[in-house]
C-alpha positions as CSV (number, residue, x, y, z in Angstrom):
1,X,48.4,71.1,-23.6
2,X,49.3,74.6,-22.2
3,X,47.6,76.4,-25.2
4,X,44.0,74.0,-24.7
5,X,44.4,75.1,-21.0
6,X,44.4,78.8,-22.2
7,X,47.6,80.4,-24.2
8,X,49.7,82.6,-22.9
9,X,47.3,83.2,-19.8
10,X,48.4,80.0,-18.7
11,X,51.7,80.2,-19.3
12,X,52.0,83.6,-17.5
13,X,50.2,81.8,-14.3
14,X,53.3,82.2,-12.1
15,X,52.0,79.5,-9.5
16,X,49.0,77.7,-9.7
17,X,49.3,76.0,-6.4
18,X,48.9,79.6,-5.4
19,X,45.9,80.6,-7.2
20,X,44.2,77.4,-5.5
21,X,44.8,78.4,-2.3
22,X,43.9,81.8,-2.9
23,X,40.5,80.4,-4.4
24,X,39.3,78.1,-1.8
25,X,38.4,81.1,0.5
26,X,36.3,82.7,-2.1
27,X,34.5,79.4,-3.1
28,X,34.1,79.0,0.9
29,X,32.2,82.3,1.3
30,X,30.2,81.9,-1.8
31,X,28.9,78.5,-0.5
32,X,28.9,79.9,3.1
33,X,27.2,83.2,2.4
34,X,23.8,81.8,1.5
35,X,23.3,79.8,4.3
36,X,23.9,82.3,6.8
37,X,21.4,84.8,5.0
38,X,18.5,82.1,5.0
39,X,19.4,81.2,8.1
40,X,19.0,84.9,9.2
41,X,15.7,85.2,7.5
42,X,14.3,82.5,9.4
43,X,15.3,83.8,12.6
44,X,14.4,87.4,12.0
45,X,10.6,86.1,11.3
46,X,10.7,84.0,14.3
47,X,12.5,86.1,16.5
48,X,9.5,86.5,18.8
49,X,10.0,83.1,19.9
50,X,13.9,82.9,19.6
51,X,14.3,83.3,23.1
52,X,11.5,81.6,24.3
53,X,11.1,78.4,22.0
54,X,9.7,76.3,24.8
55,X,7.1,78.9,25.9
56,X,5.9,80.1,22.8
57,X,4.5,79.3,19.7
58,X,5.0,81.0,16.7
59,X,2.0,81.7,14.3
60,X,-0.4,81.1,17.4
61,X,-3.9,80.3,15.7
62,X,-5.0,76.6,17.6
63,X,-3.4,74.7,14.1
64,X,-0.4,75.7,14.9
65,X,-0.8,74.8,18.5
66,X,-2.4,71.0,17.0
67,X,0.8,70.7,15.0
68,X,2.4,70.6,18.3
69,X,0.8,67.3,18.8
70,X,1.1,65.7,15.5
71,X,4.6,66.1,15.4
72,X,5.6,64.0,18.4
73,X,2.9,61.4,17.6
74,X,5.0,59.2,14.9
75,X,8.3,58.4,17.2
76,X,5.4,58.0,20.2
77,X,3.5,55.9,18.4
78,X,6.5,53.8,17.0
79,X,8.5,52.9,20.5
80,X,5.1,52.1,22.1
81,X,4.5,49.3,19.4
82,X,1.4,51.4,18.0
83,X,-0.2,52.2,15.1
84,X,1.8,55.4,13.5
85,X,-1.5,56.0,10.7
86,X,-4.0,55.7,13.2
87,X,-4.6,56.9,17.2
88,X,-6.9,56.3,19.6
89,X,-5.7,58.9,21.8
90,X,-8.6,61.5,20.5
91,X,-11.9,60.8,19.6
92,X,-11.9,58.2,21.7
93,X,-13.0,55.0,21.9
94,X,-13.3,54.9,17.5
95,X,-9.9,57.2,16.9
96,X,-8.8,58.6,13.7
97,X,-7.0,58.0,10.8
98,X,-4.0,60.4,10.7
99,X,-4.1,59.9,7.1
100,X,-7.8,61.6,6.3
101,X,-5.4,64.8,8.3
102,X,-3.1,67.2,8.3
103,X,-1.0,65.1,10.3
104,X,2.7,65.5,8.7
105,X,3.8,62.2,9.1
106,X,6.8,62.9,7.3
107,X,7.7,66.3,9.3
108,X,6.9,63.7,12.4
109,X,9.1,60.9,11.9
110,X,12.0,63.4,10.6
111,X,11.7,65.8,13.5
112,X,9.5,64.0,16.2
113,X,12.5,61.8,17.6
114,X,13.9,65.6,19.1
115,X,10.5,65.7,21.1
116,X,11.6,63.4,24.1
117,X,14.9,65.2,24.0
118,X,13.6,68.7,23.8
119,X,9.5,69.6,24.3
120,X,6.9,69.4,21.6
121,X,6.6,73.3,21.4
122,X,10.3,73.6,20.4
123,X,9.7,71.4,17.8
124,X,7.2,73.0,16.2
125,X,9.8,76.1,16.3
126,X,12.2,74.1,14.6
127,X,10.5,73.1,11.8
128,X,9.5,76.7,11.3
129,X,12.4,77.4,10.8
130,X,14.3,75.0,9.2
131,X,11.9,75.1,6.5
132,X,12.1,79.0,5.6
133,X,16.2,78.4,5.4
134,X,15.5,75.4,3.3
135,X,12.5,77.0,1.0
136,X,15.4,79.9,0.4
137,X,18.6,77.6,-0.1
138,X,16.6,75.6,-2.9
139,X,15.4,78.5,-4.1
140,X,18.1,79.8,-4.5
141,X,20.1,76.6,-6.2
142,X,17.0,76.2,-8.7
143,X,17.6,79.7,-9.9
144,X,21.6,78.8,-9.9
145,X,20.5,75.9,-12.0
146,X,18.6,77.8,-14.8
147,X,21.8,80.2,-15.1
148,X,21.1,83.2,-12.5
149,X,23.7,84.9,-11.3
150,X,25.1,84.9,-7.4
151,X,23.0,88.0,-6.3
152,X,20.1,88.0,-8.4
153,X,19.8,84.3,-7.5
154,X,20.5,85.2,-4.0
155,X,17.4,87.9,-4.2
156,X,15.0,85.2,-5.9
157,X,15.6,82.8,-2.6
158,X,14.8,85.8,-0.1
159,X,11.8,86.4,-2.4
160,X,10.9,82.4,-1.8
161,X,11.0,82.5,1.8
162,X,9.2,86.2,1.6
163,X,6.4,84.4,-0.6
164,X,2.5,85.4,0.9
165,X,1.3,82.2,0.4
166,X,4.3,81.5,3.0
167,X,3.7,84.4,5.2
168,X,-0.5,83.7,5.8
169,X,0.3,79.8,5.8
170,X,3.2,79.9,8.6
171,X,0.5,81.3,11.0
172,X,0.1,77.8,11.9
173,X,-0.8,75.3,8.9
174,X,2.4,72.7,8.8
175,X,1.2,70.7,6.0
176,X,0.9,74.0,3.6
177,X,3.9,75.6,4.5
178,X,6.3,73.1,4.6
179,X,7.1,73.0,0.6
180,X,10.9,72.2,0.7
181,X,10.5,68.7,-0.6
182,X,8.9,70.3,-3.4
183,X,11.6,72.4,-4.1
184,X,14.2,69.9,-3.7
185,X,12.3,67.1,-6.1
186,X,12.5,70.1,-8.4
187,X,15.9,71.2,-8.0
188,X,17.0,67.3,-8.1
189,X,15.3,67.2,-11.5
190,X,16.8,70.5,-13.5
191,X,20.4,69.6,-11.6
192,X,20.2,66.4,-13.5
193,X,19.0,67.5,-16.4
194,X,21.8,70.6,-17.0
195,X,23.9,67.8,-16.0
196,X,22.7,64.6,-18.9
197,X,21.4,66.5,-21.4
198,X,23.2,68.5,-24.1
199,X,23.8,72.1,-23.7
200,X,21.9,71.6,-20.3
201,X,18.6,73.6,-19.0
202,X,17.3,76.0,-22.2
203,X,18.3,79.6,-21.0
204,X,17.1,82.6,-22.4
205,X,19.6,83.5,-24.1
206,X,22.9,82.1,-24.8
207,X,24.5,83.9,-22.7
208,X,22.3,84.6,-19.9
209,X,24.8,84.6,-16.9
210,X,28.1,86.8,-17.5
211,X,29.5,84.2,-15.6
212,X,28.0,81.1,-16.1
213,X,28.5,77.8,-13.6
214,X,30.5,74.8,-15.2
215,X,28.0,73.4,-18.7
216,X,27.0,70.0,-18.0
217,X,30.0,68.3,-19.6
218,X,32.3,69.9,-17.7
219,X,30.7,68.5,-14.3
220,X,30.0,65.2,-13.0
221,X,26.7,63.4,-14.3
222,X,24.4,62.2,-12.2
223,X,23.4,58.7,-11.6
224,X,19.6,58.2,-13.5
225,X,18.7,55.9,-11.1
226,X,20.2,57.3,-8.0
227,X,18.6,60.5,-8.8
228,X,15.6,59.0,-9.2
229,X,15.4,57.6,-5.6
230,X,16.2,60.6,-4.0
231,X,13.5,62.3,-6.3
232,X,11.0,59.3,-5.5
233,X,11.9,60.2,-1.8
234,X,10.9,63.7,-1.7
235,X,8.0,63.2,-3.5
236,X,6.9,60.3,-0.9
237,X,8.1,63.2,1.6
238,X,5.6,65.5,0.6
239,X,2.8,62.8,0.3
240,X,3.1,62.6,3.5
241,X,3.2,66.5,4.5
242,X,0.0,67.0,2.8
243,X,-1.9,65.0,0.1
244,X,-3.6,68.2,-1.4
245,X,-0.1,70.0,-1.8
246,X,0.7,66.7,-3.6
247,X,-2.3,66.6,-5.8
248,X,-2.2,70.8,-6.5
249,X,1.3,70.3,-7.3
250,X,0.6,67.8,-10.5
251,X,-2.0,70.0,-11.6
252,X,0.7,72.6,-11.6
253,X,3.2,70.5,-13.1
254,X,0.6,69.1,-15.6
255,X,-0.6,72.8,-16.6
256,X,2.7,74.1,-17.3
257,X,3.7,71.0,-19.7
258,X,0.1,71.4,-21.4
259,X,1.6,75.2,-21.8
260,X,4.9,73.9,-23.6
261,X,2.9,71.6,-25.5
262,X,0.9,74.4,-27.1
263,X,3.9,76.2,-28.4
264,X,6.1,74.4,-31.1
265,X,9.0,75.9,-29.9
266,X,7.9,74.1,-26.4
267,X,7.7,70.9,-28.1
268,X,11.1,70.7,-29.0
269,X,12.3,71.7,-25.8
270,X,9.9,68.6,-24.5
271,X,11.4,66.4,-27.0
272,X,15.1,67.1,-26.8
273,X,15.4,67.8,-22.7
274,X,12.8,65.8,-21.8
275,X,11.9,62.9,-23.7
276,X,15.8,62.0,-23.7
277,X,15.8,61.7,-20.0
278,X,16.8,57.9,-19.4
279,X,13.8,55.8,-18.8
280,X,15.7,54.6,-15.7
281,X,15.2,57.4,-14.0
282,X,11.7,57.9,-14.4
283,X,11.3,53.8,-13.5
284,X,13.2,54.8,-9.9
285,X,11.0,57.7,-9.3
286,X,7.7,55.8,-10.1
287,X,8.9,52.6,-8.3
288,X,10.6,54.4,-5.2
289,X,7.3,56.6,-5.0
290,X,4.8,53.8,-4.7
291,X,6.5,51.5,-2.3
292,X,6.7,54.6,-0.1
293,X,3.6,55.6,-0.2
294,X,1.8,52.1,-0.3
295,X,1.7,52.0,3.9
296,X,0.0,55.7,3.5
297,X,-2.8,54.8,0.8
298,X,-3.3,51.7,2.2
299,X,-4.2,53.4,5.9
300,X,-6.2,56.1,3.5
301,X,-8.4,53.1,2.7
302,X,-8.8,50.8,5.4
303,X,-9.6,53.9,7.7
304,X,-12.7,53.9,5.6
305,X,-15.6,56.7,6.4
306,X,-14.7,59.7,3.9
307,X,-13.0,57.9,1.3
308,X,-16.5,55.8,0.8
309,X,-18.8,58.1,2.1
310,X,-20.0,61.4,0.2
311,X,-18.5,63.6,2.8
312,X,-16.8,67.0,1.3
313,X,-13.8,67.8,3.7
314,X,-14.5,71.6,2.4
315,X,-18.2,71.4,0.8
316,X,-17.5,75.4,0.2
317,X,-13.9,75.2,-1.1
318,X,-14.9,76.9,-4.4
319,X,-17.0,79.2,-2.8
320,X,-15.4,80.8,0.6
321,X,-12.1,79.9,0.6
322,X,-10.9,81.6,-2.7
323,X,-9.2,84.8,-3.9
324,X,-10.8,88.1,-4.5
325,X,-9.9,89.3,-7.6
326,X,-8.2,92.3,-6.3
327,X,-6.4,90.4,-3.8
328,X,-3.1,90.5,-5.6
329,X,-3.3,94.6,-4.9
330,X,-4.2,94.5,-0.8
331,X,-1.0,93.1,1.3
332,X,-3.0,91.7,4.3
333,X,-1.9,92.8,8.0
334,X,1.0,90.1,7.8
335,X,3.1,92.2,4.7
336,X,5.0,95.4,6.6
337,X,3.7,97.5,4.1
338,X,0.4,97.2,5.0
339,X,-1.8,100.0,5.8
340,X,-4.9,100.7,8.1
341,X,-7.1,100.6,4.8
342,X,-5.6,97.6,3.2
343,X,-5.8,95.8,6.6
344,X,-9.5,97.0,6.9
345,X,-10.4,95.7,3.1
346,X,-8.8,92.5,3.5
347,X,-10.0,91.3,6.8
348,X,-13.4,93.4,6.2
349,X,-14.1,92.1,2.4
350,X,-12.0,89.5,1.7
351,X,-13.0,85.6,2.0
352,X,-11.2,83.0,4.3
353,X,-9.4,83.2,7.4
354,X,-6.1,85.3,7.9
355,X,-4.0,82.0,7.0
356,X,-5.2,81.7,3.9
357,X,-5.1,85.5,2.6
358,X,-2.0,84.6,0.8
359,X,-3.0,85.8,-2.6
360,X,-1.4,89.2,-2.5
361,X,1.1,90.4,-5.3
362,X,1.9,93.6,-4.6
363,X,2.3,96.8,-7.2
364,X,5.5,97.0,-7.6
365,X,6.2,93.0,-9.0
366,X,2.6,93.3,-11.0
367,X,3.9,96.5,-12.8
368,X,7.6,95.3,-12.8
369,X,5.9,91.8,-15.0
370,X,4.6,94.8,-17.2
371,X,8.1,96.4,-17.9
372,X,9.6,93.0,-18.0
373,X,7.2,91.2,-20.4
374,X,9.3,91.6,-23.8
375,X,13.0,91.2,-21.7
376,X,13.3,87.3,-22.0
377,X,10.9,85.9,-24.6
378,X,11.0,81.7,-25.3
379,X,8.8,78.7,-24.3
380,X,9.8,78.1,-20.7
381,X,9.1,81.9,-20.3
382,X,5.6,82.0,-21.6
383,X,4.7,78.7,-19.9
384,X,6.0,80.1,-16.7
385,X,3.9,83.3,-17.0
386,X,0.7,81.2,-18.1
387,X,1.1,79.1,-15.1
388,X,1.3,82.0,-12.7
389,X,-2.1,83.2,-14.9
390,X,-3.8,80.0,-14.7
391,X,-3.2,79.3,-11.1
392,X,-4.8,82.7,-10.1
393,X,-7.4,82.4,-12.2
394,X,-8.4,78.9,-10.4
395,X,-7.5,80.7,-7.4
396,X,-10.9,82.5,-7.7
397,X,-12.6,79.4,-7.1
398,X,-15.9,78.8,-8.6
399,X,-16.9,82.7,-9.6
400,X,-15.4,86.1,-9.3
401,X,-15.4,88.2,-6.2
402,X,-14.6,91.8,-5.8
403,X,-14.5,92.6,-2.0
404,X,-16.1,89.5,-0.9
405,X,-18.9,89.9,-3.2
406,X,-19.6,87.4,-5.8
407,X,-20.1,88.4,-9.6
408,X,-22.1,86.6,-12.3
409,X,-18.6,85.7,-13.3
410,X,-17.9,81.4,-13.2
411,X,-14.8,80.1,-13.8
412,X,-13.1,77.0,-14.3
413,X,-12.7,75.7,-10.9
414,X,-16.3,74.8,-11.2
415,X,-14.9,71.8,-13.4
416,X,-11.8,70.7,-11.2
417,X,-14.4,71.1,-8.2
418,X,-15.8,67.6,-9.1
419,X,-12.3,66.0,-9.7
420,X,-11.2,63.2,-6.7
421,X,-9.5,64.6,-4.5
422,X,-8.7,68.2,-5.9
423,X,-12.3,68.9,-4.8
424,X,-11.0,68.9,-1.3
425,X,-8.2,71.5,-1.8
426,X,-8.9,74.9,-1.1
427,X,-8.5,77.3,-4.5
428,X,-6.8,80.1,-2.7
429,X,-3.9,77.6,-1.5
430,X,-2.5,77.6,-5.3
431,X,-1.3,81.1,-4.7
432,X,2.2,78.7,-3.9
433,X,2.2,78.3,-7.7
434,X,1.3,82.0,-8.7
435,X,4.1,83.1,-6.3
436,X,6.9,80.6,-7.1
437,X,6.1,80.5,-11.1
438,X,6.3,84.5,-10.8
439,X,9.7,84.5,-9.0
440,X,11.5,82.4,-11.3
441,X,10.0,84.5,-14.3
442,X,11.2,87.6,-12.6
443,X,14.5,86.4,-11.5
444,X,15.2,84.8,-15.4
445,X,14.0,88.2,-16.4
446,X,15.9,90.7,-14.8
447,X,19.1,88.5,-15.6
448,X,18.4,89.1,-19.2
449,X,18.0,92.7,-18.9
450,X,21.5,92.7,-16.8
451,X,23.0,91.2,-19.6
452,X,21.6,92.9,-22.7
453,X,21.8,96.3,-21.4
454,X,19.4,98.8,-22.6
455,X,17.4,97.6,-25.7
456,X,14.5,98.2,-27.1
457,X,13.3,95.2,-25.9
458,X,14.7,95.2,-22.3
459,X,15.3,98.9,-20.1
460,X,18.8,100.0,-19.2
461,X,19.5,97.5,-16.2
462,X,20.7,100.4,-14.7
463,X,17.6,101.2,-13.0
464,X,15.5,98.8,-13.8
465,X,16.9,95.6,-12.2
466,X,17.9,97.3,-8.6
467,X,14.7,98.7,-8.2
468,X,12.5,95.7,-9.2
469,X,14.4,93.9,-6.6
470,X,14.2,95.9,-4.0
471,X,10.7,97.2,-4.0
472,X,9.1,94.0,-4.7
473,X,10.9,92.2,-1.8
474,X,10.5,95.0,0.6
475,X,6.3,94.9,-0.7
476,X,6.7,91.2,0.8
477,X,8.6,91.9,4.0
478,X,6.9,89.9,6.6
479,X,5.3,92.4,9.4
480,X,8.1,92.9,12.3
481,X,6.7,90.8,15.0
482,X,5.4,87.9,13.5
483,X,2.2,86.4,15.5
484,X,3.1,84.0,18.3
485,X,1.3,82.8,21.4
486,X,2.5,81.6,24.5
487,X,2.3,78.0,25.2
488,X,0.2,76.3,28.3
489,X,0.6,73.1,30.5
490,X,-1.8,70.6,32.5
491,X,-0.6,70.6,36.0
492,X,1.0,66.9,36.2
493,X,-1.8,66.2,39.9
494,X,-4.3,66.6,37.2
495,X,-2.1,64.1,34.6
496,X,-2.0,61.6,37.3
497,X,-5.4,62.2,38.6
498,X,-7.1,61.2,35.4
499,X,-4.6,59.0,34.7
500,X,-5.9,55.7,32.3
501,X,-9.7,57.6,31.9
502,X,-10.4,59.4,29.2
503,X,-11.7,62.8,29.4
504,X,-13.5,65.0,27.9
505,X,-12.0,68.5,27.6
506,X,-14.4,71.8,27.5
507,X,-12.7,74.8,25.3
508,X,-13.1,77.0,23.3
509,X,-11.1,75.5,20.4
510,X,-9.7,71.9,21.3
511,X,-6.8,72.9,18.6
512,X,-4.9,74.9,21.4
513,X,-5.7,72.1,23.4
514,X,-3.7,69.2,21.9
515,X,-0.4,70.9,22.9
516,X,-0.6,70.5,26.5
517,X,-1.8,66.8,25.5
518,X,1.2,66.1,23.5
519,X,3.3,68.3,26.5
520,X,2.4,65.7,28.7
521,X,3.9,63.0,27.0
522,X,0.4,62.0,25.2
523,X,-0.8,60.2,28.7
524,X,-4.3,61.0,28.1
525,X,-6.9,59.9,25.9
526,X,-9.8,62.2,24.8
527,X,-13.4,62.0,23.6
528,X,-12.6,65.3,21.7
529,X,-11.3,65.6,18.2
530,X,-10.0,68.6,16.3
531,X,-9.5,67.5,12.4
532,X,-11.7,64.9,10.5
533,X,-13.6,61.7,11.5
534,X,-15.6,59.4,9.8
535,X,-17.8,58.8,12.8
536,X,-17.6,61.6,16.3
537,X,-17.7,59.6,19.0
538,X,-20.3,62.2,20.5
539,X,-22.7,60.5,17.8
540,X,-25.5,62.8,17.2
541,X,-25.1,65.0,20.2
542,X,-22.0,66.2,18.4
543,X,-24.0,69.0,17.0
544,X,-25.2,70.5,20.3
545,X,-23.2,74.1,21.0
546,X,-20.8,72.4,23.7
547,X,-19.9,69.3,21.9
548,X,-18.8,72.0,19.1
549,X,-16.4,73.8,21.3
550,X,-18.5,76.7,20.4
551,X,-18.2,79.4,23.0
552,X,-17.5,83.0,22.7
553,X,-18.0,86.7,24.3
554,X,-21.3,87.0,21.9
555,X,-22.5,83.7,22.8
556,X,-25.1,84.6,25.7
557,X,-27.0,81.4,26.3
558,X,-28.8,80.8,29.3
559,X,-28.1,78.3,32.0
560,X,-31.0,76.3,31.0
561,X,-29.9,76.1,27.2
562,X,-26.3,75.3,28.5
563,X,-27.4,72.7,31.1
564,X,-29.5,71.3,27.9
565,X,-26.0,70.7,26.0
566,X,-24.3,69.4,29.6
567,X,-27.1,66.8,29.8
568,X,-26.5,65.7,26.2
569,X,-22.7,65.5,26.8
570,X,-23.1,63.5,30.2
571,X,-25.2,60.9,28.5
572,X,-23.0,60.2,25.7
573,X,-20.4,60.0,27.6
574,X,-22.1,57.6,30.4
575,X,-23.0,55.7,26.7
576,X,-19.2,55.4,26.0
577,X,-17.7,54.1,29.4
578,X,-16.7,56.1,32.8
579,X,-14.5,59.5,32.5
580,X,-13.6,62.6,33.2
581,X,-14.6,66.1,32.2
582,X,-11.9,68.5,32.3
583,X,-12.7,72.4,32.4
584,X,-9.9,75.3,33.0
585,X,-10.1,78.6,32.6
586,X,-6.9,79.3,30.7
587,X,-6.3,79.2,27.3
588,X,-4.3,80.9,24.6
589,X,-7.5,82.4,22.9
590,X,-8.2,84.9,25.4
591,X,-11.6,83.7,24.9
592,X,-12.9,84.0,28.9
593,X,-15.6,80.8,30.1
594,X,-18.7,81.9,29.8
595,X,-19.9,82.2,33.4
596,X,-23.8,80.8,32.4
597,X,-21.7,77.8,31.2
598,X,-19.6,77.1,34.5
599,X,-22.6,77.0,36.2
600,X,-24.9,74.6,34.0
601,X,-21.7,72.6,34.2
602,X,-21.8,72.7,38.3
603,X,-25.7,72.5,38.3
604,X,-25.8,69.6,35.9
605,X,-22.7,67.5,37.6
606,X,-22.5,69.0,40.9
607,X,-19.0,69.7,42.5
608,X,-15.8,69.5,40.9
609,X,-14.4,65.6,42.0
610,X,-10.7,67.5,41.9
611,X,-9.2,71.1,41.7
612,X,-6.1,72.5,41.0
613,X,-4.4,75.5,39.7
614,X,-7.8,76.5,37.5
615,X,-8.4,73.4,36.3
616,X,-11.4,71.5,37.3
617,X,-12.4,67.7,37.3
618,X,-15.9,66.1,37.2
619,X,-16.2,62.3,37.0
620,X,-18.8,60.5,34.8
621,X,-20.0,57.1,35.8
């Protein structure tokens, strides 16, 4: 027995109680040390707020302040006895489906229960943060999984929570950003699998880690069907974080098994780690999926309008929000390495909004791909590198554009445009996949050159893996103070003074509006809405330049044109039933009330019924 446990070493082991105790510590730090480092990430990007997480909001762009509202709304809904899925609290009297929008039910019902406790606002903080330490701890333990070592490992979850798609997402769209279920369902998956299946996850080489974690027989299994609840879980979790990040990610999945499948060396890693997989684990997934996302789908179709109506949610996905094609060289104004000229090109010439720029690269990672492309060759390594391809290339959405202008160039998002469902998602959002897919390719990568030295197929690690890992995480470094914006609040006389009528609210952007709503304790009901409705309950006058929320320092309309969109308003609303109309002068735009407006507002419905601390109340009979 002493010579199976390791010869003479064993023998010379002078007292293994000892070495035990000796160990614990170390096994302590190294299961301590990556928490505390994700955990510091995720403060250091929010640290704008970290002292003020009831004040202010990080990101700052009205989604971020609408998340606000969203994630209170489930535990609201639930211990008033109504309707979680739907609310009749905006857009009143038809309310919305929370399903047809980015409503993060799941982020809700796990995180809205603090709201009572704690405020909305510091909510929203929370989950900003807990998912950047969570998006780097999986990470990380993926990377553990498929044989990386402590620190490289360590540097690949940094580069997760670093990723662009993260960085232009966290300005304030929940149901992008929050991708941890997504990680874990994956980590779930390749733990069980190193853990079931002989010789465990393919590596790129047999010896890949210098110190490799325990082979599969040497650690507990996992349960197939236990696993495949918790996996069924996560997946139901992100169903209901965002149905396009559900449907993108089985495109993603399904692309890099159509990848495998092309190679015949991928087949047999299909057939002998896959297709041995118990069938009882893929029942559990299926099975715990569905019944948790039956109450979701079946909201999705009883709330009717969009599903069978021919309404796009984002008629010019394929055609504004995409990447440019030389995206993946510009890091936008939210990268610290940003410049005046790359800030100017990508907020000058490139497509979309700031929150979905995410599509940048950087130099140093596209050139490191170059020295690394011969350093770990096999199946899982070329379908990794085509899915990080393919997912760019869709990126581009319907046809090529260099600096914002489009080129004769059409692409295959042109097909996958008329697909249900993926029709609505936005091409520039699968950036997640070009980011992630690269990471692990990277990560897998420069472990191989660490172990083989210098080649001729791999450099000398003696340069090469140091400085690929530091100058493409310091090319995604997060700017130093994040965007944030500071929260506001309805004076409670005002609450009370409206009480049970609903009102209609006159903004810029009703987005930044929904935070004081849900700040209040969601004690009013609104005519406005900020998401998507089968039906407005404006009807037709919902196009006019108020109903719109559309009001900015270029907008110069006269008092007559205003008073022409008050008039329409008033009417509608004396269609609907008797209300309020709520104007302030605050707001965390910085967008200042045009004065033409205020006073086709005064002229139209004559003086205010109720005043206080710059907010202004008119009744409608």
């Amino acid at each position: 027995m002493t010579l199976m446990n390791g010869g003479c070493n064993a023998i010379k082991e002078p007292n293994p109680t000892a070495r035990k105790s000796s160990a614990a510590p170390q096994i302590l730090v190294q299961h301590l040390y990556p928490w505390l480092i994700f955990a510091a990430i995720g403060l250091w990007i929010m640290r704008p707020v970290l002292f003020h997480p009831y004040t202010q909001v990080i990101g700052g762009i009205p989604d971020s302040f609408q998340y606000t509202w969203y994630l209170g709304w489930f535990w609201h809904a639930v211990s008033h006895g109504l309707n979680p899925f739907y609310s009749y609290e905006l857009n009143w009297p038809l309310g919305f489906g929370l399903m047809y929008n980015t409503s993060v039910i799941a982020e809700s019902a796990l995180f809205g229960w603090l709201v009572p406790l704690t405020s909305p606002v510091f909510v929203y903080n929370l989950v900003f943060f807990a998912n950047i330490a969570a998006v780097g701890l999986m990470g990380r333990a993926v990377l553990r999984e498929l044989g990386v070592g402590h620190w490289l490992s360590t540097w690949g979850g940094a580069m997760f929570c670093f990723m662009p798609y993260l960085t232009a997402q966290e300005l304030g769209h929940t149901s992008q950003y929050f991708v941890a279920p997504l990680f874990a369902a994956v980590l779930l998956l390749i733990r069980f699998i190193n853990r079931t299946v002989p010789d465990g996850m393919p590596k790129p080489s047999p010896k890949l880690n210098p110190k490799p974690s325990p082979r599969p027989s040497q650690s507990k299994p996992l349960r197939p069907i236990w696993t495949g609840v918790g996996i069924g879980i996560l997946c139901a979790v992100e169903f209901y974080t965002s149905l396009e990040l559900t449907v993108t990610f089985a495109l993603a999945t399904a692309l890099f098994i159509s990848v495998l499948v092309l190679q015949r060396q991928g087949r047999t890693f299909l057939a002998t780690r896959i297709g041995s997989l118990p069938q009882r684990l893929w029942l559990s997934i299926f099975v715990t999926t569905l019944l948790l996302i039956l109450p979701g789908i079946a909201e999705f179709v009883s709330a009717g309008g969009l599903l069978f109506s021919n309404t796009e949610l984002h008629p010019d996905s394929g055609t504004f929000w995409v990447a440019d094609l030389l995206s993946p060289l510009y890091p936008t104004p939210l990268q610290a390495m940003h410049t005046a000229l790359t800030a100017n090109v990508t907020q000058q010439h490139f497509l979309g909004d700031p929150e979905e720029r995410g599509n940048y690269v950087g130099v140093f990672l596209l050139a490191a791909m170059v020295v690394l492309r011969k350093a770990w060759t096999g199946p899982v390594s070329r379908s990794l590198f085509g899915l990080s391809l393919t997912m760019f290339v869709l990126s581009l959405g319907n046809q090529v554009h260099v600096f914002g202008h489009p080129t004769p160039i059409y692409l295959p998002w042109l097909l996958f445009s008329h697909v249900p469902f993926l029709k609505s998602a936005l091409p520039i959002r699968l950036a997640l996949y070009v980011d992630a897919s690269l990471i692990v390719w990277t990560a897998l990568s420069l472990q191989e050159v660490q172990r083989t030295g210098g080649t001729r197929q791999a450099p000398p690690s003696r340069w090469i893996v140091p400085a690929t890992a530091l100058l493409s995480l310091a090319s995604w470094v997060p700017v130093l103070w994040y965007p944030h914006a500071r929260a506001y609040f309805l004076p409670q006389s005002v609450v009370n003074k409206i009480g049970l009528k609903p009102v209609y609210w006159i903004g810029p952007n009703f987005g930044y509006d929904m935070q004081p709503l849900a700040s209040s304790g969601y004690r009013l009901k609104t005519y406005n809405m900020y998401g998507f409705v089968p039906f407005s309950a404006l009807g037709t006058q919902s196009n006019s330049p108020l109903a719109s929320f559309v009001y900015n320092p270029g907008n110069n309309l006269s008092i007559a044109s205003w008073s022409e969109s008050v008039k329409a308003m008033q009417t509608e609303l004396s269609n609907l039933s008797s209300g309020y109309v709520l104007l302030t002068d605050f707001n965390p735009s910085g967008v200042q009330l045009p004065p033409n407006l205020y006073f086709a507002v005064v002229q139209t419905l004559g003086k205010p019924v109720y005043q206080s601390q710059g907010c202004e109340l008119w009744q409608i009979k």
